[in-house]
KOLSE-442854 format. One record per residue: x, y, z of N, C-alpha, C in turn. Coordinates in steps of 0.02 Angstrom, whole numbers, plus 50000, padded with zeros to 5 digits. Layout:
N
XYZXYZXYZ/...
END
This chain:
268
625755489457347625185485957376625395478957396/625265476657462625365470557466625075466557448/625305459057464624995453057407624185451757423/624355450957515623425452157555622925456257504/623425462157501622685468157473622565467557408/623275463557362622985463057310622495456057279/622665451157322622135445357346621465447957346/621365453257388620555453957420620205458457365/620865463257318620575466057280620425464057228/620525457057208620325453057148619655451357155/619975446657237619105443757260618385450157268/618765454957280618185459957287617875460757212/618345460457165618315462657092617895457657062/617995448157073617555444357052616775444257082/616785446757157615995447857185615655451357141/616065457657137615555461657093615385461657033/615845459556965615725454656933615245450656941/615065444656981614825438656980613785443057024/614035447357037613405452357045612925456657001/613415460656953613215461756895612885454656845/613315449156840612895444356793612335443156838/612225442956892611545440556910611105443556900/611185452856912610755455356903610465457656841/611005455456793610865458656744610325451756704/610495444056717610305439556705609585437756737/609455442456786608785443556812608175448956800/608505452256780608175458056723607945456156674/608465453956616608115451456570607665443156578/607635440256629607095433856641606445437756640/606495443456688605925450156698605745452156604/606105454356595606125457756515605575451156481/605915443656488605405439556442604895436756473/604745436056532604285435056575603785440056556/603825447656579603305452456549603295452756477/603555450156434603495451956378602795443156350/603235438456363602735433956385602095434156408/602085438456473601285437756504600805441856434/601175447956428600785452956354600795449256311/601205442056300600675440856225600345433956221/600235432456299599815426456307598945429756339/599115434756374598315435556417598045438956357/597255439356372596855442456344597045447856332/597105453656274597285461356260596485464856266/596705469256298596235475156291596305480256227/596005476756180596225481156084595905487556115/595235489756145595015496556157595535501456174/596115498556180596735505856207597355505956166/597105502356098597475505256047597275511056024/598005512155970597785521055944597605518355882/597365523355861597185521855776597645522155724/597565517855689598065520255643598115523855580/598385525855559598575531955477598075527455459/597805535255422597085535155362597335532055302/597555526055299597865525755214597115518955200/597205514255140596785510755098597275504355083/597085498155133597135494155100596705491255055/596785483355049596245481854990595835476454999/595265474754956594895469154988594595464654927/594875459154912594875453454870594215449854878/593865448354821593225444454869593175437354788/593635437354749593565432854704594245431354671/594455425254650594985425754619595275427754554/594795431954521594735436654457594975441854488/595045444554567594885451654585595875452954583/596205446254598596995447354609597155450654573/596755450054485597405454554416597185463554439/596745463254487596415473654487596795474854540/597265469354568597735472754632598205476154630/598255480054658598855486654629599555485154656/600155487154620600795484054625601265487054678/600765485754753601045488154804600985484354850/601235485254904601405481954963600865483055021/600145485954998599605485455056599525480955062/599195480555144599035474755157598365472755115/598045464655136597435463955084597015458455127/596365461455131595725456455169595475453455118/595375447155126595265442355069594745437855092/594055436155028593485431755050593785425155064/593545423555124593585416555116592795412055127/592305414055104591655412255112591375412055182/590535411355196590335409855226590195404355270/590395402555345590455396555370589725396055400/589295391055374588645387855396588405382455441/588395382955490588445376755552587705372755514/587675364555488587575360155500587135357555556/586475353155542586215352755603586645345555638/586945341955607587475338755630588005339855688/588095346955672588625351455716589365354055662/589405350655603589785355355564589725359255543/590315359255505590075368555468590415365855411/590025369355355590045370355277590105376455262/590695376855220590895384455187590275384855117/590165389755129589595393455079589905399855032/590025400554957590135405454928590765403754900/590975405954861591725403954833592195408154858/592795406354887593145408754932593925409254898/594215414954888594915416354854595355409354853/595505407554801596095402354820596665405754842/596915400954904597745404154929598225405054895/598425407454907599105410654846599705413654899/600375414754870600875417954923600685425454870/600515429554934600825438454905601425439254948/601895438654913602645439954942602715447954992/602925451855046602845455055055602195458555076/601635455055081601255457555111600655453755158/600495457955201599885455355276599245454755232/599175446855230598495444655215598035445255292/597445447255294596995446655341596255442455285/595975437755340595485435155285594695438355317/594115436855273593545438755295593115433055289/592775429455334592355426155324591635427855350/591215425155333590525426755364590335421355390/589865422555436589525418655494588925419155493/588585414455482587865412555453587405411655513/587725407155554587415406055629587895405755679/587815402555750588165403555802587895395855853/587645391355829587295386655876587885386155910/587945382855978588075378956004588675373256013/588325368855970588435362955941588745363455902/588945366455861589415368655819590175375055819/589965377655904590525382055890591425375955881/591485371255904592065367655891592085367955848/591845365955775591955365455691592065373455677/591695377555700591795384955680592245385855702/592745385155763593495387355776593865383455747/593875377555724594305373255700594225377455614/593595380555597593765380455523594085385555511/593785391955563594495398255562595205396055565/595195391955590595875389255595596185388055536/595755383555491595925378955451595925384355386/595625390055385595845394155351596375397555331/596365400255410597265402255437598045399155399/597865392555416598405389155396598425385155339/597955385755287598075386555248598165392455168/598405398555202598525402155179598995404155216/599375402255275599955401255288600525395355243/599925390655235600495385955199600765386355148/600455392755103600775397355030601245401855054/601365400955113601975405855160601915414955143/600955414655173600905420655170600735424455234/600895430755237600855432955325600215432755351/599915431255375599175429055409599235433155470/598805436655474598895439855544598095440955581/597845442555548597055442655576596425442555530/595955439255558595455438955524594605444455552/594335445355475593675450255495593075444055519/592605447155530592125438755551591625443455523/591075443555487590395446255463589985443755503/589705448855559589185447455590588375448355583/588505450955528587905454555494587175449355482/587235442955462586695437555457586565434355545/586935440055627586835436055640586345440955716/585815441655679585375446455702584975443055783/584775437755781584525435455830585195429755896/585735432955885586145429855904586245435155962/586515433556030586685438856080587475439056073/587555444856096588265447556092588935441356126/588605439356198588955434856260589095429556201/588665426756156588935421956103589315422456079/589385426756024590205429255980590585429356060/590395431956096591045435056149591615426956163/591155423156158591265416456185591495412956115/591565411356073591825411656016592415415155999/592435419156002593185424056018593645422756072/593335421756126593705418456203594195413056154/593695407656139593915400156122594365400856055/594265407156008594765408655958595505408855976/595555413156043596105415756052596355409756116/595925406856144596235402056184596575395556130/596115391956090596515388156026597125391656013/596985397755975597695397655948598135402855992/597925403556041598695405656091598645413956060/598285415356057598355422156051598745423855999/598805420355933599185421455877599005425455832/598185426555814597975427855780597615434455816/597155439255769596695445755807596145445155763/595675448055775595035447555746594785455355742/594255456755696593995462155684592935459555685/592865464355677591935460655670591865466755609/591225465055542591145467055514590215468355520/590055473355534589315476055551588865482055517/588205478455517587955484555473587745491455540/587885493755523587525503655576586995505555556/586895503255500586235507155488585635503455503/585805495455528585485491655537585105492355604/584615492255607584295493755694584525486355715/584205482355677584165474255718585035471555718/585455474555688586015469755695586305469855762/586755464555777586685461355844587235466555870/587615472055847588145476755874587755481855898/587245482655825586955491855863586515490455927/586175481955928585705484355975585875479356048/586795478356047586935475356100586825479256165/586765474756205586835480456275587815482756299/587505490356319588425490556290588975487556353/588655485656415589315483456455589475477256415/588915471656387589105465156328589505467656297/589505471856257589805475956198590505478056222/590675480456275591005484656303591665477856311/591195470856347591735464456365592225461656291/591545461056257591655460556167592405465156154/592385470256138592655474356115593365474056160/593555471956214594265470456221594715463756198/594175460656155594255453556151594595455856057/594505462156046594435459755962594825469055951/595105468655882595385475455866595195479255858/594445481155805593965484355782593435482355763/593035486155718592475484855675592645486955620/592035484555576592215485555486591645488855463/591565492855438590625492855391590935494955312/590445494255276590595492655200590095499155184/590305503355127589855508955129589875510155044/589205513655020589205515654974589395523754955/589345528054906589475535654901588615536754930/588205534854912587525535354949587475535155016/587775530855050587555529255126588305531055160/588755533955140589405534755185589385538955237/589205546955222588885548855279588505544355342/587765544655334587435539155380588015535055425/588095529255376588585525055402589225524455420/589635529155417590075535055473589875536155510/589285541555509589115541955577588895537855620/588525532655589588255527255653588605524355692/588905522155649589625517355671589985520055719/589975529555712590375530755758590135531555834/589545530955829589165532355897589205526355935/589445518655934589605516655956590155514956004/590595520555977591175522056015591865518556023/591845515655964592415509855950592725509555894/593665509855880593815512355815593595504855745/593445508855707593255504855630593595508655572/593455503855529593825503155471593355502955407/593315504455345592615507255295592955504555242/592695500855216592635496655163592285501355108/592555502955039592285510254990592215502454935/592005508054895591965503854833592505505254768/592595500454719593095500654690593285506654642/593755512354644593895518254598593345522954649/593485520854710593165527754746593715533054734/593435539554749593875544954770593975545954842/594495542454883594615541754954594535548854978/594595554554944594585563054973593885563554994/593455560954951592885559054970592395556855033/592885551655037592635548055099592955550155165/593585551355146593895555455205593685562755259/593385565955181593165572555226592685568555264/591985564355241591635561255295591785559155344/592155556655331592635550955404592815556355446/593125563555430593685565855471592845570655507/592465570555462591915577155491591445573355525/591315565355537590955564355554591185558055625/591855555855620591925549455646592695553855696/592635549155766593365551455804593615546355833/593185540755786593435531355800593785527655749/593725533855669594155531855627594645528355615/594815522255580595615523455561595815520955508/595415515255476595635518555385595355514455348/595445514855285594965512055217595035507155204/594705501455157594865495455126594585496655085/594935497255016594555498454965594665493254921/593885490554899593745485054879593865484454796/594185479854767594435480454686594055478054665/593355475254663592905471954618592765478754562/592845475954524592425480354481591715482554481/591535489054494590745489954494590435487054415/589665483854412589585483554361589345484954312/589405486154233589485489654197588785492354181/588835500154165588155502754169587445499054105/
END
């Protein structure tokens, strides 16, 4: 081969080379760019799948930590009721778990929501917040919180919706939310939303929650499920989950799994 051809066949050899890094260096900009846009825009949670029927757990006092079982479920934990102030703050109401690190496992917290003014939704996103991170600062995994909508009967749906907007715009889409609702309730503000409201709601947030007794689990399976959106069932403590499951599996196709609550029932 002469020196010409072996000249041109180098230079041909570095083009293509110097082609491959581009393209390959342009792919992956693509790779974090789309991966980027998915975890800054709004998610549509309605087109998740459900997940395995198993039982995490649900803390609502700091007596309830020693009945926690020596596993790695995740755990929804009280953090009281936030009460908007005619001021415009909000005051936590109820005694709320002190933070603690559970090594190895996804804390999600639950708070309740008393009202919805106005004037107060800034203090109400700032105090979710202020929840958040401090039960982050025991360097525990925080990943999403339930909201109890249940006290908030004369409230319209477009409200929470807008509250949730401003959740996920604050914190950058770090966090996910769940809503916790009664079904059996005619007046609560889920069963008797109008459902395209409901419908905007519901891409904004992961699920729903309802809390059920061995008395009302039926019923409240089924109600819940006629809404058409997957939830999650809160049992009571030393349920028999076979129990609740055949209900769930015979009555619900929005299912996807338990929180079973460690308070002790109390004594007869």
């Amino acid at each position: 081969m002469s020196e010409h051809k072996v000249s041109q066949h180098i230079l041909d050899k570095k083009r293509q080379n110097r082609r491959q890094i581009i393209w390959s260096v342009a792919l992956a900009v693509m790779i974090v760019l789309g991966m980027t846009y998915y975890d800054l825009k709004i998610r549509d949670y309605t087109k998740q799948q459900a997940v395995v029927k198993i039982a995490y757990h649900y803390v609502s006092s700091d007596d309830d930590v020693v009945h926690l079982p020596d596993d790695y479920t995740s755990l929804t934990i009280w953090q009281g009721t936030l009460t908007p102030q005619p001021d415009g703050s909000v005051s936590i109401e109820g005694a709320a778990v002190t933070p603690v690190t559970f090594p190895q496992r996804q804390v999600d917290l639950s708070l309740g929501l008393a009202a919805l003014p106005a004037s107060a939704e800034p203090a109400l996103v700032k105090a979710i917040g202020d929840a958040f991170k401090k039960w982050e600062a025991k360097n525990s995994l925080v990943m999403d919180a339930t909201l109890d909508t249940s006290a908030l009967d004369d409230v319209a749906v477009t409200t929470l919706d807008d509250l949730i907007s401003k959740l996920h715009y604050e914190y950058s889409e770090q966090y996910r939310y769940t809503l916790a609702f009664d079904p059996l309730d005619q007046n609560d503000m889920l069963v008797k939303a109008d459902k395209d409201a409901l419908a905007n709601l519901m891409k904004k947030i992961i699920g729903l929650t309802i809390r059920v007794t061995a008395d009302n689990a039926s019923d409240a399976i089924a109600a819940a499920d006629t809404l058409g959106y997957r939830f999650s069932v809160i049992v009571p403590a030393g349920s028999d989950l076979d129990t609740f499951a055949n209900e769930a599996a015979a009555k619900a196709k929005h299912f996807t799994h338990f929180i079973r609550d460690v308070t002790p029932p109390p004594a007869p």
